[in-house]
C-alpha positions as a Python dict, from the first residue, in 0.01 Angstrom:
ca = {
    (1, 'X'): (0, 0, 0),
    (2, 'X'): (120, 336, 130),
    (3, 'X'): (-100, 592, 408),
    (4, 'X'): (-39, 932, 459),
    (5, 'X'): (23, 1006, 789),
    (6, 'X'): (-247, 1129, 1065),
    (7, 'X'): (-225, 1371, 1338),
    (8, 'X'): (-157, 1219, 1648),
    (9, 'X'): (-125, 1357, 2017),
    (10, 'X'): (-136, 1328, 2397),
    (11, 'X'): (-418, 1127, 2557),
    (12, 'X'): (-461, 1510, 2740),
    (13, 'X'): (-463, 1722, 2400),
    (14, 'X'): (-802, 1489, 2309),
    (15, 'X'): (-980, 1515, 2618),
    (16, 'X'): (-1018, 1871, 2464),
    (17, 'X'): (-1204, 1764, 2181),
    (18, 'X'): (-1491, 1517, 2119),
    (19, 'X'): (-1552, 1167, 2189),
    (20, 'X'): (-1476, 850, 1975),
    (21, 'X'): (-1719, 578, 1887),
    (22, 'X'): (-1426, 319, 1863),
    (23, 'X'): (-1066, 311, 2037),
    (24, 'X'): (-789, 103, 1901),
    (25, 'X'): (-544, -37, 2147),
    (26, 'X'): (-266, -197, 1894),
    (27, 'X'): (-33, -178, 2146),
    (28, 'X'): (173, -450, 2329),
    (29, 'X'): (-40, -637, 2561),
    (30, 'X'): (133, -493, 2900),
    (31, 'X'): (82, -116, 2747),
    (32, 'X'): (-279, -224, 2651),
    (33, 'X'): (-350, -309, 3028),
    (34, 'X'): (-157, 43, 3099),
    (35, 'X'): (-352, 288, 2877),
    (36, 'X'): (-678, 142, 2828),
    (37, 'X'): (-798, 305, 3229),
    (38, 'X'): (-650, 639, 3082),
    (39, 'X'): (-833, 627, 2738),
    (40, 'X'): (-1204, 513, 2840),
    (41, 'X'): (-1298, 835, 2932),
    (42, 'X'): (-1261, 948, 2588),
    (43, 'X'): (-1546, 689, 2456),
    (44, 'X'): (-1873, 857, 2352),
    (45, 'X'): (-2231, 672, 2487),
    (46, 'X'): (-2203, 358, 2345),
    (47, 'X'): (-1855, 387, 2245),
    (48, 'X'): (-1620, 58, 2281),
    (49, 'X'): (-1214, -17, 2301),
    (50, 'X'): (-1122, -255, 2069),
    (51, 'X'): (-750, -420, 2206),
    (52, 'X'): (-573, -608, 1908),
    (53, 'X'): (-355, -823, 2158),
    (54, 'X'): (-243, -1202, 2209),
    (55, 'X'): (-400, -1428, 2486),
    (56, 'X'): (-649, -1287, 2816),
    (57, 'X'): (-573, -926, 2742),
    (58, 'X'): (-954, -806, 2625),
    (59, 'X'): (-1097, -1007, 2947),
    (60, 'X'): (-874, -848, 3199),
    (61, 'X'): (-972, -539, 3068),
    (62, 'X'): (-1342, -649, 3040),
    (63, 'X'): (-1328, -767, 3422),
    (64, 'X'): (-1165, -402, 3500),
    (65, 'X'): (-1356, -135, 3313),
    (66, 'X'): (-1689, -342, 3178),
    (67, 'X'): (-1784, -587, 2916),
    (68, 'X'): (-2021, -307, 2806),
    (69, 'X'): (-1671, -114, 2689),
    (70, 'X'): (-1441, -383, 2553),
    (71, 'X'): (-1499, -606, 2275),
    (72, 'X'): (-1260, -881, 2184),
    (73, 'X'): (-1001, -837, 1901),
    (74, 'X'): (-650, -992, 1773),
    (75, 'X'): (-451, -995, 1431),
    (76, 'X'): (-419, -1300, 1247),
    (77, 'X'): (-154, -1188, 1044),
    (78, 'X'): (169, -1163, 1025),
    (79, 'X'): (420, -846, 937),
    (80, 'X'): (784, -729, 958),
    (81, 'X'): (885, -354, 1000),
    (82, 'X'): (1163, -335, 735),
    (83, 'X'): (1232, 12, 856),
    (84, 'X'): (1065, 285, 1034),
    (85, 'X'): (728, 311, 852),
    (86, 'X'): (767, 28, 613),
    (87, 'X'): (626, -312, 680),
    (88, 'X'): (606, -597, 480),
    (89, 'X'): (275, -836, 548),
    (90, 'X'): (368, -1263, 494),
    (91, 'X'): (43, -1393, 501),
    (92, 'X'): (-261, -1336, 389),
    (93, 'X'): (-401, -1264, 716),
    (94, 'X'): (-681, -1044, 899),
    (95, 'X'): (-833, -908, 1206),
    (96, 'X'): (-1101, -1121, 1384),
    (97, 'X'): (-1311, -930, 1621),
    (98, 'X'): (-1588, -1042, 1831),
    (99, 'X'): (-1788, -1010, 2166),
    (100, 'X'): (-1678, -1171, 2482),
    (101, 'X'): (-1974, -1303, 2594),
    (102, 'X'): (-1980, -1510, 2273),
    (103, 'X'): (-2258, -1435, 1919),
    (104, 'X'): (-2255, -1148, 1703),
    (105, 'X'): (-2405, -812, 1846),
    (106, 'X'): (-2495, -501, 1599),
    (107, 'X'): (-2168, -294, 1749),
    (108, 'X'): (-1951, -520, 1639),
    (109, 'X'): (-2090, -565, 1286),
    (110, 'X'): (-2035, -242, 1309),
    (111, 'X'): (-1686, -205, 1409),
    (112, 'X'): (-1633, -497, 1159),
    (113, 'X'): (-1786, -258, 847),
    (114, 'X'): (-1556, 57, 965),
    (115, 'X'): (-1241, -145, 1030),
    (116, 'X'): (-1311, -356, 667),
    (117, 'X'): (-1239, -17, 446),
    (118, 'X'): (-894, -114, 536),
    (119, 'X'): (-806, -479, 595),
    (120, 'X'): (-1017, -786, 579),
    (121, 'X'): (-1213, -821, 910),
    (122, 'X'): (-1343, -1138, 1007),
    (123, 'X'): (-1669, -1177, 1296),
    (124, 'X'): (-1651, -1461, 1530),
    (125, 'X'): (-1945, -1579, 1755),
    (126, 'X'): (-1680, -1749, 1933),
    (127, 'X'): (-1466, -1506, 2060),
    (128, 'X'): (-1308, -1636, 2388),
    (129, 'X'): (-1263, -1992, 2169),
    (130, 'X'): (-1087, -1768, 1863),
    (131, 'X'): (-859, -1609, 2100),
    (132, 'X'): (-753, -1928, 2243),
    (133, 'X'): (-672, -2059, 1899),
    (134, 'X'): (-446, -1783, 1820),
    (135, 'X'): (-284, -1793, 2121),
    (136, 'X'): (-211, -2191, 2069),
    (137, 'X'): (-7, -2030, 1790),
    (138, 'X'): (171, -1799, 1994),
    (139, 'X'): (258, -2021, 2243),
    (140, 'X'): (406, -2287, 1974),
    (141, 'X'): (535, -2073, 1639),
    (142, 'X'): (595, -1747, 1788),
    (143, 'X'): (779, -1854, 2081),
    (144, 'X'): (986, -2143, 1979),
    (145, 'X'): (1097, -1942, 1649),
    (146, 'X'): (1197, -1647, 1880),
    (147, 'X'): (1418, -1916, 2125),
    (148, 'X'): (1524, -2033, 1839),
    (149, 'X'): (1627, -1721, 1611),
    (150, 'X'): (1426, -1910, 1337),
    (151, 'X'): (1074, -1886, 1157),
    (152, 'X'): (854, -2223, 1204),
    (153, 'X'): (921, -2357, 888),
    (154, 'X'): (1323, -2347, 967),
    (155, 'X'): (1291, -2493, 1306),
    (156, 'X'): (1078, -2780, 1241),
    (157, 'X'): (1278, -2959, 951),
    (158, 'X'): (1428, -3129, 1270),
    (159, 'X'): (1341, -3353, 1494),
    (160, 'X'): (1367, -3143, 1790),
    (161, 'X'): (1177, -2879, 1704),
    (162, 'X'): (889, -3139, 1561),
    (163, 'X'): (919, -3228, 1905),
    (164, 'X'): (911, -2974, 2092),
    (165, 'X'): (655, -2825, 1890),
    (166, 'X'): (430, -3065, 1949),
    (167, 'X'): (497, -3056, 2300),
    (168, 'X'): (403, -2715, 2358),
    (169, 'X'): (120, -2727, 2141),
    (170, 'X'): (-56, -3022, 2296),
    (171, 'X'): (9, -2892, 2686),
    (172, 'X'): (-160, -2536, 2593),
    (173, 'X'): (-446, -2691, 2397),
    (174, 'X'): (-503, -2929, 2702),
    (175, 'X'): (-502, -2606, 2888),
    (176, 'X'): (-755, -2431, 2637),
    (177, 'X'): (-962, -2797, 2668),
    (178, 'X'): (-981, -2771, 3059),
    (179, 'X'): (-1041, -2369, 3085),
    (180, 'X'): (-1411, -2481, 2882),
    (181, 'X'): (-1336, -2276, 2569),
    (182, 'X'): (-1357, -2453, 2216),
    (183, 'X'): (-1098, -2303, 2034),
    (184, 'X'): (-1244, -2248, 1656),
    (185, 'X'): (-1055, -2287, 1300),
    (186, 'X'): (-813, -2000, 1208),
    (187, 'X'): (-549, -2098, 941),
    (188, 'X'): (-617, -2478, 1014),
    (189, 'X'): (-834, -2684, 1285),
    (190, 'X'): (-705, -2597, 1605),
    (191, 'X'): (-757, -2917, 1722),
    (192, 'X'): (-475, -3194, 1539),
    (193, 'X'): (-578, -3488, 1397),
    (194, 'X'): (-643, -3811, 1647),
    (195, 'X'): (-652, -3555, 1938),
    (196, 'X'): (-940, -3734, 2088),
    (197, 'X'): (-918, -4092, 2032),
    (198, 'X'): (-501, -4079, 2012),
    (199, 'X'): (-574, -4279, 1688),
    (200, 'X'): (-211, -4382, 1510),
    (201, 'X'): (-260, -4095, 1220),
    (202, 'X'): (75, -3975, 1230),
    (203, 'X'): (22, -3889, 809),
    (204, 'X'): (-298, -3656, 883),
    (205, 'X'): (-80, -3516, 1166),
    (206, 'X'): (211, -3411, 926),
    (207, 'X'): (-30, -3293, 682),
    (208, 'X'): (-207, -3060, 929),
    (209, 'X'): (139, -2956, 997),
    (210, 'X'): (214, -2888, 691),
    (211, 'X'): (-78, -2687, 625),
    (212, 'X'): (49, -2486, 956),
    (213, 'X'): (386, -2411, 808),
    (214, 'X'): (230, -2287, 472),
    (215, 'X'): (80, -2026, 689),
    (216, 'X'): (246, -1931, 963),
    (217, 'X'): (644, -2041, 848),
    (218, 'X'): (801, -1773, 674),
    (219, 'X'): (669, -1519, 954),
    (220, 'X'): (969, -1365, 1163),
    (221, 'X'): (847, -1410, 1497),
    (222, 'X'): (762, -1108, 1645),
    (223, 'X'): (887, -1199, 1985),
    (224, 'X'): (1211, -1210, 1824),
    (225, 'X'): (1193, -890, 1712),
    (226, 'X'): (1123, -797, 2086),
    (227, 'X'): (1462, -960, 2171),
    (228, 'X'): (1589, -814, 1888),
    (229, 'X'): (1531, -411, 1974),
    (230, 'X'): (1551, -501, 2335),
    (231, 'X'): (1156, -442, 2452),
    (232, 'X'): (1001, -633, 2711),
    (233, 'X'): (798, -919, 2519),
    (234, 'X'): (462, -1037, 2570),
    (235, 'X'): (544, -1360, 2734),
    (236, 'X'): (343, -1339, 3061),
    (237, 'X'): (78, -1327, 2849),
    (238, 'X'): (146, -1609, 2608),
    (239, 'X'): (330, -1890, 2764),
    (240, 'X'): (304, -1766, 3050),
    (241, 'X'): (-46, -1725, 3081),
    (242, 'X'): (-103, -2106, 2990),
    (243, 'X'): (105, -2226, 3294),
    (244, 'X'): (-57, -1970, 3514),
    (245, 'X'): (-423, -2167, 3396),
    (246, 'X'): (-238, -2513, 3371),
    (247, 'X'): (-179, -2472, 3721),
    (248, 'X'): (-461, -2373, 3868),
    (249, 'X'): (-657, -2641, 3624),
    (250, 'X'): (-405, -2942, 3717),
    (251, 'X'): (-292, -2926, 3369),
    (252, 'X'): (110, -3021, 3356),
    (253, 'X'): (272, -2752, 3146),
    (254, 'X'): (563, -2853, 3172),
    (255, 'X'): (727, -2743, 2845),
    (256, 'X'): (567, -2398, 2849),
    (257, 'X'): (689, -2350, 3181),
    (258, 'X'): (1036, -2428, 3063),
    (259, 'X'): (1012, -2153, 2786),
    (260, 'X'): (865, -1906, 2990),
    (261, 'X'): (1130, -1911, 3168),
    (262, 'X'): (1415, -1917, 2900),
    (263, 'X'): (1244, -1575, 2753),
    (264, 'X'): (1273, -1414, 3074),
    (265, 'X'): (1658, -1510, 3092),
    (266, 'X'): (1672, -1340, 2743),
    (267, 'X'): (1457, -1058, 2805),
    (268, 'X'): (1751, -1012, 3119),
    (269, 'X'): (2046, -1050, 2934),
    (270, 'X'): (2167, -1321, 3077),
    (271, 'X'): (2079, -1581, 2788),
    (272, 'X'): (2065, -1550, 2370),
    (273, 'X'): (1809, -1634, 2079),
    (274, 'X'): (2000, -1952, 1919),
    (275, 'X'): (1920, -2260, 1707),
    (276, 'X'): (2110, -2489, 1955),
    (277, 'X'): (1839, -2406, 2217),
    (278, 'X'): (1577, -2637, 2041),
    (279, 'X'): (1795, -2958, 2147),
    (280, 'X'): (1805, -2839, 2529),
    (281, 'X'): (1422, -2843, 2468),
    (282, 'X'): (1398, -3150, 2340),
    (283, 'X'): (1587, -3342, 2565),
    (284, 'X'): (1268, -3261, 2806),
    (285, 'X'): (1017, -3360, 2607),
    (286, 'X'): (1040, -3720, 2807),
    (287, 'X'): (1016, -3570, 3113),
}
């Protein structure tokens, strides 16, 4: 699919002109938190941002500027810029979009019928449980691949990263568990198999894992693309926001601490994306 390109300009060339019903921030999440102060004067009455970022993003903004303004938004897909201008979509992904508060308003039925002339748009009545499921992906796939220099489905035909993995998954879900929200079904139940009872169904587990990989593998993580071109990632706001809730809920996050802190050593220069990295992380998964 091909766009022509649009006219774009300074935030102070369209304070000139009218106001917009609907403002996109598809931004990185720290630039999100940057603009969106700088942008909400430009909403017309009844007007709403719309952030497409990973984990607590929409409700810091929400807290700042007003529920009233924000709605809650991320992408559920995943895409690699082959060039400047070209990217190439892996999955068969979407937006999901919803209020904050939780149910399904008129504006956002709305925004969902605007946004849909271009990609599939999904409504969830679940919002702050939809954004915690995605970012129980970020934390585990995203992450871990970009550590790693691989895509899920690479890292986890070992044992270590099966380990880890799992590790990481199950310390931010406990998070998600103990924060009240009910994270909701994305690609697969967010929730694995036995969770609850700690049942021995180590076959359902693989097959919901296997169901994970078939959507989420192939995706080049787009933290490692961050490392990559040398930008800042979005890792206080991943990872990082788990153990910033895992501590304050008693939750032990001790794995996502761990690679928190690794991505910070990259994002300095003072460490390296690398396969061998997965081993050092499983060698603390019996801690």
């Amino acid at each position: 699919m091909r766009t022509d390109a649009i006219d774009v300009a300074a935030i102070e060339d369209y304070e000139k002109g009218g106001r917009f019903d609907l403002i996109l921030l598809a931004t990185k999440a720290q630039d999100a938190l940057e603009v969106a102060p700088h942008v909400i004067s430009l909403l017309a009455p009844g007007g709403v941002i719309l952030p497409i970022q990973n984990g607590g993003v929409a409700r810091v903004l929400a807290d700042g500027l007003g529920e009233d303004k924000i709605l809650g938004g991320f992408s559920n897909l995943g895409a690699t810029m082959v060039e400047p201008g070209v990217y190439e979509q892996k999955n068969a992904g979407h937006l999901v979009i919803g209020e904050l508060a939780g149910g399904v308003s008129e504006r956002v039925e709305r925004v969902a019928r605007a946004l849909g002339r271009a990609i599939e748009v999904k409504v969830s009545s679940n919002m702050t449980g939809a954004i915690w499921s995605k970012l129980l992906i970020n934390c585990s796939v995203t992450t871990i691949g970009a550590l790693c220099s691989q895509t899920m489905r690479q890292y986890m035909e070992t044992k270590a990263g099966k380990q880890v993995f799992r590790r990481t998954y199950e310390e931010a879900l406990s998070v998600a568990l103990a924060t009240g929200a009910r994270p909701e079904r994305l690609a697969v139940d967010p929730v694995p198999p036995g969770w609850a009872s700690n049942a021995a169904v180590e076959e359902r587990y693989e097959s919901w894992v296997e169901a994970m990989i078939a959507f989420y593998g192939d995706v080049k993580p787009s933290m490692l693309q961050d490392f990559e071109r040398g930008r800042k990632t979005e890792i206080d706001f991943i990872n990082g926001y788990v153990v910033t809730l895992g501590h304050a809920s008693g939750v032990p996050v001790h794995m996502n601490t761990r690679i928190a802190g690794l991505v910070r050593q990259i994002e300095l220069g003072n460490l390296q994306p690398t396969p061998h990295r997965i081993n050092d992380l499983a060698a603390q998964t019996a801690d």
